[in-house]
N, C-alpha and C positions, 0 to 999 in steps of 0.2 A: 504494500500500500504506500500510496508516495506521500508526501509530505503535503498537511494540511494550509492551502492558501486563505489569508484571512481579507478580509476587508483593510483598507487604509486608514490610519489615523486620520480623527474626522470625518468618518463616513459611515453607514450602517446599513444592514439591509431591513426592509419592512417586510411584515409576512405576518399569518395569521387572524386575532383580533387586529391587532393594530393596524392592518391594512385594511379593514372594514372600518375601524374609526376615521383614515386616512379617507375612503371612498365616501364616505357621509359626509363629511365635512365639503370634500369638493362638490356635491351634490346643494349644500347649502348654498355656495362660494355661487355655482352658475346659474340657480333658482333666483337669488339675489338680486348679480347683475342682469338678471333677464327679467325681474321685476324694477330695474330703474332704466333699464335700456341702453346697456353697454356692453357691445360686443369682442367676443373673443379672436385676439393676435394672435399668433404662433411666432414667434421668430427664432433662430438659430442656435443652438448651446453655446458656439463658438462666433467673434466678430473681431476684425482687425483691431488690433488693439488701438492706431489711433482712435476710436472709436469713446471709447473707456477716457483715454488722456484727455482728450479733446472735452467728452461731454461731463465727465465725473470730476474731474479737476487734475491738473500733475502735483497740486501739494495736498492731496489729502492723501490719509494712511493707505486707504483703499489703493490707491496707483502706486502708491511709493512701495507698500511691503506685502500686499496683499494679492495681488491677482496673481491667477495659474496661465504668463505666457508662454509662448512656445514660437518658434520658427518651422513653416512647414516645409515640403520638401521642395519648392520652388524659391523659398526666402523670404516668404510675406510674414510680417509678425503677426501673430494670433491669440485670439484670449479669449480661456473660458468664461461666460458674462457671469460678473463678481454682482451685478443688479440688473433690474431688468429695463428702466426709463429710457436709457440711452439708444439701447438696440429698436425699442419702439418707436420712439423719435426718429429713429433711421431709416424705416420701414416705411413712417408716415411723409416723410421726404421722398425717397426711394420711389413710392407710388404717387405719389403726388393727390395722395388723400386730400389734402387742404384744399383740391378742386372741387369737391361735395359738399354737403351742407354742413351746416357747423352746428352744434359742438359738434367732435368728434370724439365717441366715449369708448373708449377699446378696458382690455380686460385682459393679464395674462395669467395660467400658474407656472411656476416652472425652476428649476432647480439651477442652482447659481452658487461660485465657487469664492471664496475668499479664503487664502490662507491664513488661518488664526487659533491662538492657542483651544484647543477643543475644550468644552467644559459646557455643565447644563442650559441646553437654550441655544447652543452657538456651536455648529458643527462647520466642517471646510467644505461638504456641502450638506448647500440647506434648500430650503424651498420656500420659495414668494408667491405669497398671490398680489397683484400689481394692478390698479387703475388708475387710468392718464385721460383726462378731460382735455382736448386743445380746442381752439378756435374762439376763446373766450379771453378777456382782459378783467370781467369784473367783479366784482365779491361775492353774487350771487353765486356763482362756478365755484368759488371755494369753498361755500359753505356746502350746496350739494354734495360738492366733492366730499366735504368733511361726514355726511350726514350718511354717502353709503357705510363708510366704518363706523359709524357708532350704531349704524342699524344691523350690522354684521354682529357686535358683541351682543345686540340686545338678541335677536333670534337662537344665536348661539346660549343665552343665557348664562354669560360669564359674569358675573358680580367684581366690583371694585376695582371696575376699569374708568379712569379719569382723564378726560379731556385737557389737555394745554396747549396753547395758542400761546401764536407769539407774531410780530411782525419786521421783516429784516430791512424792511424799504425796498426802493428800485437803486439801478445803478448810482447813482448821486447820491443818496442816502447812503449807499456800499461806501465810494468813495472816501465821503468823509468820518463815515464811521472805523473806516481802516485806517486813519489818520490819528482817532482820535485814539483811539484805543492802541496803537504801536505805539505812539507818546505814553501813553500810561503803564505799558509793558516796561517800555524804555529805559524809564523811573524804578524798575524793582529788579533789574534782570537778573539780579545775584541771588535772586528765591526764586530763579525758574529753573525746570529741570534743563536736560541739556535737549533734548527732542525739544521741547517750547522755546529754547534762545533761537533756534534756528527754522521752527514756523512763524515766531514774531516777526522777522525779515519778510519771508516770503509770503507769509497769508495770515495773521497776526489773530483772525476768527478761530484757526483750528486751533490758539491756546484752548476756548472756550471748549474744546471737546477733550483737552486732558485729564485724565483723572489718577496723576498725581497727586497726592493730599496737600503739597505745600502748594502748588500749583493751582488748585480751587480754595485752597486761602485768601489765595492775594484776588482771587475775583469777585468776592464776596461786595469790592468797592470798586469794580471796575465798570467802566460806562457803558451802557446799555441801547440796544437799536433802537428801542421804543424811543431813546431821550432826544434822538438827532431825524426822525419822523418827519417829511417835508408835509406839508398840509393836503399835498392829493393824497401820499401816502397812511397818511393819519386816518381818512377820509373812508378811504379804502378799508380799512380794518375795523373801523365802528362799522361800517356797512356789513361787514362778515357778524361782528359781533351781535348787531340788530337783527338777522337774518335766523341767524344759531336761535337766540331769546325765540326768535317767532316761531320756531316749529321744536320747542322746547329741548332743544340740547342741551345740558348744563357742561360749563367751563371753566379754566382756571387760566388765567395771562400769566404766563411763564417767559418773564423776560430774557432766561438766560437761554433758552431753548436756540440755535443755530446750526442744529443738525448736521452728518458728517459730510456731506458733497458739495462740491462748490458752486453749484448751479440752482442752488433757493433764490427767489427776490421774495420779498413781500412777505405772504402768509406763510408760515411754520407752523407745524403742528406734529405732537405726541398723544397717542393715547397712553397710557401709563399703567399698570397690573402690580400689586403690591404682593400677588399670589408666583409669581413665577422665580423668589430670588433676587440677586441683587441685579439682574438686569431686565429691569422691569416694563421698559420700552415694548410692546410689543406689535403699535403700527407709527410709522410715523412718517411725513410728507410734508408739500409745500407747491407752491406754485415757482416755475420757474418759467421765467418768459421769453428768454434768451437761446434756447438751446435749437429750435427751430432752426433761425436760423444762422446760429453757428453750424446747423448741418449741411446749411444750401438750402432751405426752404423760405418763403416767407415771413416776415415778421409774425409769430401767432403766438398770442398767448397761453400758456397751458397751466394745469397742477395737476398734480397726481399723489399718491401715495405708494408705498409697499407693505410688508408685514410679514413676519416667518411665521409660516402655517406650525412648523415645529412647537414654538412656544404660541401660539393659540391652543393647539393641543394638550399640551402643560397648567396649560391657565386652565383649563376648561379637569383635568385631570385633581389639579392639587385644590380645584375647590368644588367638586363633587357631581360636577356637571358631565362628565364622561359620556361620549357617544354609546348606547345599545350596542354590543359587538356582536352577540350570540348571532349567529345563524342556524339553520337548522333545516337539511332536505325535508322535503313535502314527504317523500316516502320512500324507502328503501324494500326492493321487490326480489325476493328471494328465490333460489330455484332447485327442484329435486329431478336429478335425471338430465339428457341432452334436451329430448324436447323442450322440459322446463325450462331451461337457460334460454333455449332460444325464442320462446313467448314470454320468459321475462324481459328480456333483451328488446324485442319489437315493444312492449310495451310500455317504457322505459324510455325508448327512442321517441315514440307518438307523443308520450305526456310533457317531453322536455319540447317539443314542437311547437304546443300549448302554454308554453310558460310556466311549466312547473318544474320544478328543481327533482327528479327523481335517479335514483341510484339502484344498482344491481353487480352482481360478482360476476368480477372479472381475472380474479387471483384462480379459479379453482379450488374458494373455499367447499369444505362440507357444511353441511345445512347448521349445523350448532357454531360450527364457525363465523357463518353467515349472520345469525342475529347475534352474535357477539361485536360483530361488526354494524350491523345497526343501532346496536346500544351507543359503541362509540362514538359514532359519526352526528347522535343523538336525532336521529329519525323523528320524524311525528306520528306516521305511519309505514307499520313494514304488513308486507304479505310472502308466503310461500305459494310457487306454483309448481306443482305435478301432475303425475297420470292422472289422478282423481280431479283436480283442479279443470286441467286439459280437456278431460272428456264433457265437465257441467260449464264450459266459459265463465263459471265462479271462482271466486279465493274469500276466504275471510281475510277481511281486511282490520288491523290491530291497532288501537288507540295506542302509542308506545308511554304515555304519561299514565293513563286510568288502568292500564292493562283491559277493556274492555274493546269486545272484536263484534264485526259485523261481518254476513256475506255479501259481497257485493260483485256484479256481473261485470268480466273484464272491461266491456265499452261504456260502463256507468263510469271507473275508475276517478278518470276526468272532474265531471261533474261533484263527486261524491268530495273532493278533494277544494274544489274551488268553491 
């Protein structure tokens, strides 16, 4: 026997319950957005990596230490997508969807790679479900945007998920708040770790996402986007925030919130889970207006969010809300003799034609074998078929919970089951 190949650190296979937990939830995911009317993208696992540089930022962690590239055998750089906004934006370019009518609300799930220390909640791959509103500039579109996630946890029935908002401004807001704020860095650089002396330089925002302990000391007083808000952009954010009020979302203004990608303007937002750990983010997004086109496309406005389906599962696990996993065949049809095998076997065939879930031996068990394997497989109903069976087109058919049986005539089966 040869030596047992395992999976890679950071990664795991699903099977099982868990993969019925996994299939319900995606079932929730596209009942969802096909009750607000946002349809589903596919785009590629892999995309040129300027792709990633370009739309995701080159000083954030994400570019700098985190994506899985590769060179392929012609020499194009390649990367598996470490999120999914960028690739979609690329698509939406690419076709030139922005020809259609606006919004345009797409939807994806899909698995995406970052390398990062593994640990609960954060695998090297994980899995996003992903929605991108574009063709809009105004606060209405963010609040919708915001409204399909908090309608996601409410279905879902996850408790003590909290909303925070925040507003980053547009470009001139960026500007001066990157000015203000590297001056304030400026002033303490000797309490910054050494990764923060050298994003102060470069993008002076990703301080705000280190979580260094001396490092979230010194921000405790450090100046905030809300504070440097031009007056459209101010304007903008109470419109979100009157919007929220009006279809009763409750929120919390989280000034420090600036998320990890360099492509937010304006609205920020975290939903927040006090159930999963200390990382307790478990959607978070933003409108970014610019990426369009930085792609080649027209000026459009968009927002979107992400979210790891992983810890939505987690949340929904640690606080008692767990998907139904049981399954359970409709009936498992038993046989004594060749003939029997083989009218259980057609009949078997016919009921799964019908939409029932029905099972029958295929190992060459013996008949005691047989309902030992019905037991396992936890049947609802089993039947034995033989000569006796064979010659009335009967079987008693067996409640496998009450132990109480009935005859029932092999072309009832169907009916008697549904």
């Amino acid at each position: 026997m040869g030596t047992v190949i395992q999976t890679p650190r950071g990664t795991k296979d699903i099977y099982g319950p868990e993969v019925v937990a996994w299939q319900k939830l995606e079932e929730t995911i596209r009942k969802l957005c096909a009750d607000f009317g946002i349809g589903e993208l596919r785009t590629p696992i892999f995309e040129f990596t300027e792709l990633f540089v370009r739309g995701v930022g080159d000083t954030t962690d994400v570019v700098q230490k985190e994506m899985y590239t590769f060179p392929d055998r012609s020499g194009n750089s390649l990367t598996l997508k470490p999120e999914c906004t960028a690739g979609l934006m690329r698509a939406f370019v690419e076709h030139s969807m922005y020809a259609g009518t606006m919004p345009y609300k797409m939807y994806c799930m899909s698995p995406v790679f970052r390398y990062e220390n593994p640990q609960a909640g954060r695998m090297r791959q994980f899995h996003q479900f992903d929605v991108e509103f574009t063709g809009s500039y105004g606060p209405a579109c963010d609040a919708e945007l915001i409204s399909v996630g908090y309608e996601l946890f409410r279905r879902l029935e996850i408790p003590n998920v909290v909303l925070h908002i925040n507003s980053l401004g547009c470009n001139d807001c960026h500007k001066r708040y990157h000015d203000i704020l590297q001056e304030f860095l400026r002033k303490r650089t000797k309490l910054l770790c050494g990764n923060c002396i050298g994003r102060m330089e470069r993008n002076p925002l990703r301080v705000l996402d280190c979580k260094e302990a001396g490092c979230q000391n010194i921000l405790y007083d450090a100046p905030v986007p809300l504070d440097i808000l031009d007056d459209e952009c101010r304007g903008h954010f109470e419109e979100v925030k009157r919007s929220l009020d009006a279809m009763g979302i409750e929120y919390e203004i989280n000034s420090h919130i600036v998320r990890g990608l360099d492509y937010y303007t304006r609205t920020v937002f975290e939903f927040i889970s006090n159930d999963i750990g200390s990382q307790g983010t478990i959607c978070g997004g933003g409108r970014y207006d610019m990426m369009i086109e930085e792609f080649g496309g027209p000026p459009t406005g968009s927002i979107g969010f992400g979210l790891g389906m992983e810890r939505i599962l987690m949340a929904m696990e640690n606080t008692g809300r767990g998907f139904d996993t049981e399954v359970r065949p409709d009936i498992y049809i038993g046989s004594i003799g060749g003939p029997g095998a083989l009218k259980s076997r057609e009949l078997v065939f016919r009921l799964r034609q019908k939409g029932l879930w029905a099972e029958s031996d295929i190992m060459g068990r013996t008949v005691k074998v047989q309902m030992k394997h019905a037991n396992r497989i936890n049947a609802r109903y089993s039947m034995i078929i033989g000569d006796d069976e064979l010659e009335k087109s009967v079987a008693a058919i067996k409640n496998m919970d009450s132990g109480e049986s009935v005859d029932i005539a092999f072309d009832k089966v169907e009916e008697f089951l549904k």
